[in-house]
C-alpha positions in Angstrom: -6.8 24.1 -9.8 -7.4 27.2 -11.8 -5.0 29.3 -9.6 -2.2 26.9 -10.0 -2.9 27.1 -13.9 -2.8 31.0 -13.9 -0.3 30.5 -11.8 2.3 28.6 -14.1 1.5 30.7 -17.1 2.5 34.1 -15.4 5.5 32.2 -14.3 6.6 30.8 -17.9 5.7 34.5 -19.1 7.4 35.7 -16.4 10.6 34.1 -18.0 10.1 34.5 -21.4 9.9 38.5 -20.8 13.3 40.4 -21.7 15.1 41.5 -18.6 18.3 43.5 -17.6 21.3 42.1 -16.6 22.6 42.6 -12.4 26.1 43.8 -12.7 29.1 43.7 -9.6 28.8 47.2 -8.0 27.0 48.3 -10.9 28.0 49.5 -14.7 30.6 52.5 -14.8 31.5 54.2 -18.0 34.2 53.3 -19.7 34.4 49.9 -18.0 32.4 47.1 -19.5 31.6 44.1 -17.0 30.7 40.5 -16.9 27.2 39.9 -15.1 26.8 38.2 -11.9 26.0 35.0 -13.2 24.4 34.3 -16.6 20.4 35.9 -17.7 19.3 32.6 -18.3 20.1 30.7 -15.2 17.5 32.2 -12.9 14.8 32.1 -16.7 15.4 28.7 -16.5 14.5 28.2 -13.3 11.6 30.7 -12.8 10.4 29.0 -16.6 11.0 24.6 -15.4 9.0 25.8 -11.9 6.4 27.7 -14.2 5.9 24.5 -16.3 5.7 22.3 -13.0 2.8 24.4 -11.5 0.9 24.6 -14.6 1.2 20.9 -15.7 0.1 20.0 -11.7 -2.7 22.4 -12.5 -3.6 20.8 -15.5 -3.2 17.2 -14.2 -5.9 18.2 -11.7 -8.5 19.7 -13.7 -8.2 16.3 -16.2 -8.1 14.1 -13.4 -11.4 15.5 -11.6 
């Protein structure tokens, strides 16, 4: 229960922190380039798995 809790928030934090964008074959100078995909795609994810996790967590402890 309490693992799954910590668990979700490092997750949630995990995608609230400020990250760096992946590039194709890296930046070069001179050359400005789309990213792979878009920065919040994979936030989203890591942040609606984060919220899963620690609402499971939470569900437990209230339930028992």
């Amino acid at each position: 229960m309490i693992a799954e809790i910590m668990l979700g928030c490092w997750l949630v934090v995990l995608a609230l922190l400020p990250g760096g964008r992946f590039f194709e074959g890296g930046p070069t100078p001179g050359k400005w380039r789309l990213p792979i995909e878009p920065p919040w795609i994979g936030r989203l994810v890591i942040g609606g798995i984060g919220l899963g996790v620690l609402l499971d967590g939470l569900w437990e402890l209230f339930k028992h």
